[in-house]
C-alpha positions in Angstrom: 109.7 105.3 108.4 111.2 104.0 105.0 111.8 105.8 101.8 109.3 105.3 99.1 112.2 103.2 97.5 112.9 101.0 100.1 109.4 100.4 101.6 109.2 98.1 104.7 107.4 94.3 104.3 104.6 96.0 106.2 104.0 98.9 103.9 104.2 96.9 101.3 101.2 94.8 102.8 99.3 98.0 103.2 100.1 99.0 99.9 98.4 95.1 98.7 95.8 95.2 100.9 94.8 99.1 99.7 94.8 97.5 96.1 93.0 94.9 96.4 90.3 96.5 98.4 89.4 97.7 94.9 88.5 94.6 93.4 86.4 93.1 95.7 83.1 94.0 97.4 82.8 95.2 100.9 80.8 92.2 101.3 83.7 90.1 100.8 86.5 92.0 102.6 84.6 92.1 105.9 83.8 88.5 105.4 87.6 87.8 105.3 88.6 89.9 108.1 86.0 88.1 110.1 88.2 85.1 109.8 91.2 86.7 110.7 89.6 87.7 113.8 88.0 84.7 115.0 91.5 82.8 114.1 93.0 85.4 116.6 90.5 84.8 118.9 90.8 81.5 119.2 94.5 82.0 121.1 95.8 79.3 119.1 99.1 81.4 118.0 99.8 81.1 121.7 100.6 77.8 121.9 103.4 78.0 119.4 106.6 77.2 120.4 108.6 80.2 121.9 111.9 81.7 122.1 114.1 79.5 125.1 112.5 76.5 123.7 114.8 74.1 121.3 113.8 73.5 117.6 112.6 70.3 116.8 114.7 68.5 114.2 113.3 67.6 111.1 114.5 66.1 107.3 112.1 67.5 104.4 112.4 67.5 100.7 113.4 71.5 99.1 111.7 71.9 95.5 114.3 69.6 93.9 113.9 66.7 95.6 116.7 67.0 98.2 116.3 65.8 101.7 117.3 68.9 103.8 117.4 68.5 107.8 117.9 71.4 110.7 120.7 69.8 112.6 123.0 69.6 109.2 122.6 73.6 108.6 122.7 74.4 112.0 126.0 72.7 111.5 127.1 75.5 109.8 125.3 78.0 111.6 122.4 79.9 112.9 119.0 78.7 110.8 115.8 81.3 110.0 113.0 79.2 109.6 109.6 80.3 107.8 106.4 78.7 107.8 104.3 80.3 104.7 100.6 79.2 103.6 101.3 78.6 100.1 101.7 80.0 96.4 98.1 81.1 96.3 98.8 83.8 99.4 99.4 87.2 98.3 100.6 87.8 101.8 102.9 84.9 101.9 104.7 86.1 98.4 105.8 89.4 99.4 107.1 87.6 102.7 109.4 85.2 100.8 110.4 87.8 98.1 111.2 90.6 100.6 113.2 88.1 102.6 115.3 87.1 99.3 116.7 90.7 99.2 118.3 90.2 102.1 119.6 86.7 101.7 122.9 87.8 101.0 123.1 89.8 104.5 121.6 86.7 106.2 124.8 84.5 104.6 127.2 87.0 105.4 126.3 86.0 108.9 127.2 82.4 108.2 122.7 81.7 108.4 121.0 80.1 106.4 117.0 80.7 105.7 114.7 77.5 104.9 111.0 78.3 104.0 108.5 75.7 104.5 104.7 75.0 103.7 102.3 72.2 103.3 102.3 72.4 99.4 103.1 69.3 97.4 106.6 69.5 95.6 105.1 70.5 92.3 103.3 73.6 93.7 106.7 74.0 95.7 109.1 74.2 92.7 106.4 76.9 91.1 107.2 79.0 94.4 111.1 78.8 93.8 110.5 79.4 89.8 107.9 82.3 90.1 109.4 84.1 92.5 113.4 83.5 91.5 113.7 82.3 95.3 117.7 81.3 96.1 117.3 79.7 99.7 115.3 75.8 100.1 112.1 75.8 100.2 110.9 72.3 101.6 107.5 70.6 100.9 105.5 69.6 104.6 103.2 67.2 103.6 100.5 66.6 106.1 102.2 69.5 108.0 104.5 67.3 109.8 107.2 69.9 111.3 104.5 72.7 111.3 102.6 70.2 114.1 106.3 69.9 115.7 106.2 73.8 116.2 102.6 74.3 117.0 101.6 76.1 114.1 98.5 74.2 112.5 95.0 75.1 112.2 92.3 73.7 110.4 90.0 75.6 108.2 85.9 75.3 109.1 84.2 73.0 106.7 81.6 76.0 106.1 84.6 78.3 104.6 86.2 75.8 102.4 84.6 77.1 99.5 85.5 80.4 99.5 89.3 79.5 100.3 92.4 78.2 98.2 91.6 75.1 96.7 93.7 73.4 98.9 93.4 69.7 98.6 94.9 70.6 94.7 97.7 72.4 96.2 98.8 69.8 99.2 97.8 67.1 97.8 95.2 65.9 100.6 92.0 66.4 102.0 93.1 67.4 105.2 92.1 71.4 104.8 94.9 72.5 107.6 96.9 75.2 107.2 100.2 76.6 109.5 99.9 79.7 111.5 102.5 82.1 109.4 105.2 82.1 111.6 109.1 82.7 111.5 112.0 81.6 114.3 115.5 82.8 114.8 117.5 79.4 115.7 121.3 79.5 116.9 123.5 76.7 116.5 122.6 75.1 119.6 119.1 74.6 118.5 117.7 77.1 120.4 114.9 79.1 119.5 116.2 82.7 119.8 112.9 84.7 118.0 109.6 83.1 117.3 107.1 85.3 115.5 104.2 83.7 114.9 100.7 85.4 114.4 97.1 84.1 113.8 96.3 87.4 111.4 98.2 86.0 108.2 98.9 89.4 107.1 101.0 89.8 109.2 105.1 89.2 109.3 108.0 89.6 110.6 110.3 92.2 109.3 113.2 91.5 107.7 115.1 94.1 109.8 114.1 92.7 113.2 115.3 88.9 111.7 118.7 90.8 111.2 119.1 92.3 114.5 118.4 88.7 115.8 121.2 87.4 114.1 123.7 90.1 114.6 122.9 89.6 118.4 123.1 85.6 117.9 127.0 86.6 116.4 127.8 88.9 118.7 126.9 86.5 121.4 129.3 83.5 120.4 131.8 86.0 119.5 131.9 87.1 122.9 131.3 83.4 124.4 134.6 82.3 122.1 137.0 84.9 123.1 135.8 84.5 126.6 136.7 80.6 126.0 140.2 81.5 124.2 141.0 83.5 127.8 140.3 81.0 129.8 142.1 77.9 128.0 
């Protein structure tokens, strides 16, 4: 249970969601949770990649322009990776501002945290402006990596009118979105959390990404003293 000061990603949702349901007919809500639903359904989130399985490596552009790859910040240590839909998800904004506030605690464990959606660089460099974001955020054009990790789904033609305008915002035709889903990586490239999750309204808590990474530390601390005993 959080304070009303400190309210968890989740609560924060709820709070969104309670909001909203205010400006839109019952009609309309329903209609979207349908979709949620069916997405679920589906089992697609299950086919994700999982925790044991190594992190494909990948080189995308962040909002400036910069070619940023996985093996050159693992480099430095571990890597949390999120997949987000785009600027135009309400869900997807509170995700990447509530994990800001706790970028400095992520760096303080020598981790870095890369977000990543299909959105042109344009749209891309809005997200980083509008929200004050601090960590890369790289542009996935055709949702090249988000295929690598198992994440994309592609919207029915018969609901393409009521969504995002998404051709606009990626810059193609394609109408496929990724699963909203976040991973833990260590050093070695391998996956230590994957949270991924058909419902998009739902994330990972920026808590449970910090236990991860404290467990990740206190792992090689323990592997490098055991090494320093032995040499």
């Amino acid at each position: 249970m959080n304070d009303n000061t400190n309210p968890s990603l989740r609560e924060q949702i709820e709070a969104f969601q309670a909001q909203s349901a205010t400006r839109r007919s019952p009609e309309v809500q329903e209609r979207t949770k349908a979709r949620r639903a069916q997405l679920v359904a589906s089992g697609i989130a299950d086919k994700s990649l999982k925790a044991g399985e190594t992190a494909p490596d990948f080189t995308l552009p962040d909002a400036y322009g910069d070619p940023v790859s996985l093996s050159a910040l693992l480099a430095h240590g571990p890597v949390v990776l999120t997949f987000y839909r785009g600027d135009w998800c309400p869900f997807c904004n509170l995700t990447l501002r509530a994990y800001q506030k706790i970028l400095p605690e992520i760096n303080s464990l020598h981790a870095t945290l890369v977000a990543i959606s299909p959105q042109n660089p344009d749209n891309t460099l809005l997200t980083v402006e509008h929200k004050e974001l601090t960590y890369p955020v790289l542009s996935d054009l055709g949702n090249r990596v988000a295929r690598m990790y198992r994440l994309v789904w592609s919207i029915p033609e018969d609901q393409r009118s009521t969504s995002a305008n998404l051709p606009q915002y990626n810059g193609d035709d394609a109408w496929e979105l990724p699963m909203t889903g976040t991973f833990v990586i260590a050093p070695d490239g391998m996956i230590k959390l994957a949270s991924v999750d058909a419902d998009w309204t739902h994330r990972l808590e920026p808590q449970v990404i910090m236990e991860k990474l404290r467990q990740i530390g206190s792992t090689e601390k323990q592997m490098s003293s055991h090494s320093d005993r032995q040499s």
